[in-house]
C-alpha positions as CSV (number, residue, x, y, z in Angstrom):
1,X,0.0,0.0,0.0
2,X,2.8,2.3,1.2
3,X,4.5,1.6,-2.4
4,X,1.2,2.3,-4.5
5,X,1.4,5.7,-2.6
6,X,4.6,7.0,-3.6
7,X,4.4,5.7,-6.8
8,X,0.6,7.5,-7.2
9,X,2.4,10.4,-6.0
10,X,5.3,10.5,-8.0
11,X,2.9,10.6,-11.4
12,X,-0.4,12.5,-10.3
13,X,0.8,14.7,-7.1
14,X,0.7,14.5,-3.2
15,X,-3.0,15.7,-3.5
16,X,-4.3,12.6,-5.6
17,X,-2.3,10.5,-3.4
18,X,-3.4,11.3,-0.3
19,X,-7.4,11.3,-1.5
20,X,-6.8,8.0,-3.1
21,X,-5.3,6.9,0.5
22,X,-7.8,7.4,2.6
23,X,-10.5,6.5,0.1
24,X,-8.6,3.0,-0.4
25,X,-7.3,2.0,2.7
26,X,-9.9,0.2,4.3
27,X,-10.4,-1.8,1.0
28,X,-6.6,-2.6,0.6
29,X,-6.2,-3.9,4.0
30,X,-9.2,-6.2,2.9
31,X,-7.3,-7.4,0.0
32,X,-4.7,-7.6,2.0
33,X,-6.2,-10.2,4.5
34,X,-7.2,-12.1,1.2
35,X,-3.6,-12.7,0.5
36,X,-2.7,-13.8,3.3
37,X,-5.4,-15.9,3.2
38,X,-5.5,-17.4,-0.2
39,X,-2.8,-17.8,-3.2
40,X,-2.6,-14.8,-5.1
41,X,-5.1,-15.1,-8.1
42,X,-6.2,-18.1,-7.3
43,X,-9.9,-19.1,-8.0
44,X,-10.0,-18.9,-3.9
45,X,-8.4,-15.9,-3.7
46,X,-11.1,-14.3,-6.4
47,X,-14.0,-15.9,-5.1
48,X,-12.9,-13.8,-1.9
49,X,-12.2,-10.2,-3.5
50,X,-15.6,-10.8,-5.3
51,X,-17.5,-11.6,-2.5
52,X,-16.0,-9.3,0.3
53,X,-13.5,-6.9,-1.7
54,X,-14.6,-5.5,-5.0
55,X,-17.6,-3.0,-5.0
56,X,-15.7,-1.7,-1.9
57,X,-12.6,-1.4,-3.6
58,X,-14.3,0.2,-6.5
59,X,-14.5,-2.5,-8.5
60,X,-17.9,-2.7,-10.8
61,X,-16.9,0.8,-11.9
62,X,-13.9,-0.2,-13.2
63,X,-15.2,-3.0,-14.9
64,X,-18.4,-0.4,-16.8
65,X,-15.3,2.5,-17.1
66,X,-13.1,-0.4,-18.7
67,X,-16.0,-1.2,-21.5
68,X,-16.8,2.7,-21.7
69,X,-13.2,2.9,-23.0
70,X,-13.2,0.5,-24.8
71,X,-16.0,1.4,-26.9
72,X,-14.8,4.9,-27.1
73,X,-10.8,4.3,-27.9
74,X,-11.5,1.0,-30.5
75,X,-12.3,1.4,-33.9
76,X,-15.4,-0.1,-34.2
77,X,-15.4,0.1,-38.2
78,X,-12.4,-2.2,-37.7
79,X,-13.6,-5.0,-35.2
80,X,-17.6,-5.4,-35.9
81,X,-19.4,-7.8,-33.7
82,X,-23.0,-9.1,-33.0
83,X,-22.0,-11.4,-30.5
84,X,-19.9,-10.8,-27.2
85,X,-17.7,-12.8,-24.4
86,X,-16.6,-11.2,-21.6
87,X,-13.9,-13.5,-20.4
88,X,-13.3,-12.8,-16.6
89,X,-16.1,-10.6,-16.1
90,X,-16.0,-10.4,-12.6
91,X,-19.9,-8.9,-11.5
92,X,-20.6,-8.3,-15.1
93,X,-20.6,-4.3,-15.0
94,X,-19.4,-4.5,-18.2
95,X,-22.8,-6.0,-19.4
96,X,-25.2,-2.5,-19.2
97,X,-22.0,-0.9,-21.4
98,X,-22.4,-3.5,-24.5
99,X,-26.2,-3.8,-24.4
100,X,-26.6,-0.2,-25.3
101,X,-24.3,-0.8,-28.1
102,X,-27.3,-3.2,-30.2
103,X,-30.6,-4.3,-28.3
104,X,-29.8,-7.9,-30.4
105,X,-26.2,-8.2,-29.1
106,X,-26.0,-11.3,-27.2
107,X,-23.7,-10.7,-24.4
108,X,-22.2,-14.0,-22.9
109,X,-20.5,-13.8,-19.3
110,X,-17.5,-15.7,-17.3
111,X,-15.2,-15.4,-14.9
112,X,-13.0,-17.8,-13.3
113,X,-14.8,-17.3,-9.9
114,X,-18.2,-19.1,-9.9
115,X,-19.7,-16.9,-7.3
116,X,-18.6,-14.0,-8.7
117,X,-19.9,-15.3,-12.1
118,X,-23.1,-16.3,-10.1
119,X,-24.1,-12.8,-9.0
120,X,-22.5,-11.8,-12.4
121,X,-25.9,-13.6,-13.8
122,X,-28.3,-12.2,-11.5
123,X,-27.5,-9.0,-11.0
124,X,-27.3,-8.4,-14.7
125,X,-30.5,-10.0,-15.9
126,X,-31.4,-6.9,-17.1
127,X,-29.4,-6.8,-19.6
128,X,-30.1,-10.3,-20.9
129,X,-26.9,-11.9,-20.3
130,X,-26.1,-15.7,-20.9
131,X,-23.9,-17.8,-18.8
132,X,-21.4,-18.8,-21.0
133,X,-21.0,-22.8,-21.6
134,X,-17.5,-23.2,-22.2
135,X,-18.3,-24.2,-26.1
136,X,-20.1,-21.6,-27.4
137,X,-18.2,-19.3,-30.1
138,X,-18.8,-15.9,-30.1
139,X,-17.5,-13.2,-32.6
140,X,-15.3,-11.1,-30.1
141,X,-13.9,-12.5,-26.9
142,X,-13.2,-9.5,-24.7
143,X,-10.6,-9.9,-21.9
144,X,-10.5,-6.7,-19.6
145,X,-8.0,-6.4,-17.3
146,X,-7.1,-9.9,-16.3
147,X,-3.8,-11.2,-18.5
148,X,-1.2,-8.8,-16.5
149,X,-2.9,-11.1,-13.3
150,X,-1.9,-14.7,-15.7
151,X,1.1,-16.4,-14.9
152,X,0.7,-18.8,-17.9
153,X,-0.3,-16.3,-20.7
154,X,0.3,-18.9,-23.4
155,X,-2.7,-20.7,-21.7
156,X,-4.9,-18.0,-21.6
157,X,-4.6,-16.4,-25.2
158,X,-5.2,-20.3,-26.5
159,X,-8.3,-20.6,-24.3
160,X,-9.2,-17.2,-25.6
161,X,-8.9,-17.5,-29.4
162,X,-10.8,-20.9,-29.0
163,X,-14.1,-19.1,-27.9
164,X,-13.8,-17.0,-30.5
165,X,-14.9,-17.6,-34.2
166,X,-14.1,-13.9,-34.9
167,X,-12.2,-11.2,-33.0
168,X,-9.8,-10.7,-29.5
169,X,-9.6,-7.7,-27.5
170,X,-7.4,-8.3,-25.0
171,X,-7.3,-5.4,-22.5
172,X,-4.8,-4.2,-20.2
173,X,-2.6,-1.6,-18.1
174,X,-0.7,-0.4,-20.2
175,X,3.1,0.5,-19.5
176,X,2.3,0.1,-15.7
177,X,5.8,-0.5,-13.8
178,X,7.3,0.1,-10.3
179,X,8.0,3.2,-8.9
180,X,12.1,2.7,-9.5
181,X,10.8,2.0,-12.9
182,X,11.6,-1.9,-12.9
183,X,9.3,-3.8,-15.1
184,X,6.7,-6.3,-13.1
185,X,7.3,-9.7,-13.5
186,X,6.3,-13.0,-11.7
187,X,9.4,-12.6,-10.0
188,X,9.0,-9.0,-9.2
189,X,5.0,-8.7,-8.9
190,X,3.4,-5.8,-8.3
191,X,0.7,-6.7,-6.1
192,X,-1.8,-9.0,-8.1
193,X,-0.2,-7.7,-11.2
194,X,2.9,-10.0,-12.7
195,X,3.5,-8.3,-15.6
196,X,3.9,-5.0,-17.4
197,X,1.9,-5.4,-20.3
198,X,4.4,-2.8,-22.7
199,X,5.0,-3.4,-26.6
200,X,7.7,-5.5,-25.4
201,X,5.2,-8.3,-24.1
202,X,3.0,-7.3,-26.7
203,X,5.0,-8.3,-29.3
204,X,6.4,-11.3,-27.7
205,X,3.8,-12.8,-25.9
206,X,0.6,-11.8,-28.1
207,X,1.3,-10.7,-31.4
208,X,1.5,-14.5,-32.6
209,X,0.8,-17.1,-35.1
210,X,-2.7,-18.0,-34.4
211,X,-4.2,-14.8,-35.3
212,X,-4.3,-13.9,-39.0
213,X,-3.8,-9.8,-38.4
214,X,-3.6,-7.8,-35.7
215,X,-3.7,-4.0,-34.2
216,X,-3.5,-2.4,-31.0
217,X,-5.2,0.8,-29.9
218,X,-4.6,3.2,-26.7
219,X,-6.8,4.9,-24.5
220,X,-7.8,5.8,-21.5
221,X,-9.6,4.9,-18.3
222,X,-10.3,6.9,-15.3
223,X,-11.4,4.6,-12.7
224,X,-8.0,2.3,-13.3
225,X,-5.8,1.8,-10.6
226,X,-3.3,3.1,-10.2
227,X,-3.4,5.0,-13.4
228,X,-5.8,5.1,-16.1
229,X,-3.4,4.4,-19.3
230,X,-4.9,1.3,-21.5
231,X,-3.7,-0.8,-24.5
232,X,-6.6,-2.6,-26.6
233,X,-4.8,-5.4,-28.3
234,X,-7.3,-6.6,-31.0
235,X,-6.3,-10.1,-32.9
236,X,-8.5,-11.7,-36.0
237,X,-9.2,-15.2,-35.9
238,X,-8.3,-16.7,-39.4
């Protein structure tokens, strides 16, 4: 926590940092505990943040503010879709953002934490979501904020591109590093986050074979901790 504050104050000022402090606090200790408590990422450790630590912590806007920027900073005459997966969904916020995009878009939901994918389902049943099966292909699979938290990115891309009969967003911090300016990694996490998701890992671990072309887009989030700077990877399935 004491590290997230210097390094919040080192980019936005000792006046965000201190306002983000005492906002946060209660909720990092929480998160905290969960660490303790559980391996980091684990589907234990998630099933925890989602039950006890993530509307607290500020989480569900995130999740709608991701989609809002996703809709604003991706060319949507480039990656057309009338069918959606959000791949680690957490409560499904993102769900309201893509049903005002089409009234016909089907919008498919999962998250590696079955209670959080639970309440996912029911507390977005106004917006006609469908628990996704683990067969169904949709035309983009959209992954918010989750592959800095993979250790085995290989894994996840594949399990990615295999739901998809279309398009990949993959969605992330983008150029997020320690305060000294060291890169995360799994041996130097930050937190929940293992990597630094720069062009660097772009290029290396997703700009690969399986997709037939590929472009990547930058944006902006507000509600992103600890800064709001995002990279919209977007891969076509041949």
């Amino acid at each position: 926590m004491i590290k997230r504050f210097f390094e919040i104050k080192k980019e936005s000022g000792i006046k965000v940092a201190v306002a983000k402090a005492v906002k946060y606090a209660p909720v990092i200790i929480l998160k905290n505990i969960g660490q303790r408590l559980f391996e980091m990422n684990s589907q234990r450790y998630w099933d925890y943040r989602l039950l006890f630590n993530w509307t607290g912590a500020g989480g569900d806007k995130q999740t709608q503010d991701f989609a809002e920027s996703f809709i604003e900073n991706v060319d949507r005459s480039y990656v057309g879709f009338d069918s959606i997966l959000d791949f680690g969904c957490a409560l499904g916020d993102s769900a309201p953002v893509f049903r005002r995009l089409s009234d016909d878009l089907e919008i498919y939901l999962w998250d590696i934490s079955e209670v959080g994918l639970s309440k996912a389902i029911k507390r977005n049943q106004n917006s006609r979501v469908i628990r996704w099966d683990k067969t169904k292909k949709v035309e983009l699979v959209y992954c918010s904020n989750v592959i800095e938290h993979v250790l085995d990115t290989e894994a996840l891309v594949n399990k990615i591109c295999a739901a998809s009969k279309k398009w990949v967003c993959i969605q992330a911090p983008y150029r997020e590093v320690h305060a000294n300016g060291e890169k995360i990694t799994p041996s130097n996490p930050n937190g929940e986050h293992v990597w630094t998701i720069d062009d660097d890992f772009i290029e290396k671990k997703l700009n690969l074979p399986i997709f037939s072309e590929t472009r990547v887009f930058t944006g902006y989030a507000s509600q992103a901790w600890p800064f709001g700077k995002q990279v919209y990877f977007i891969g076509r399935i041949p």
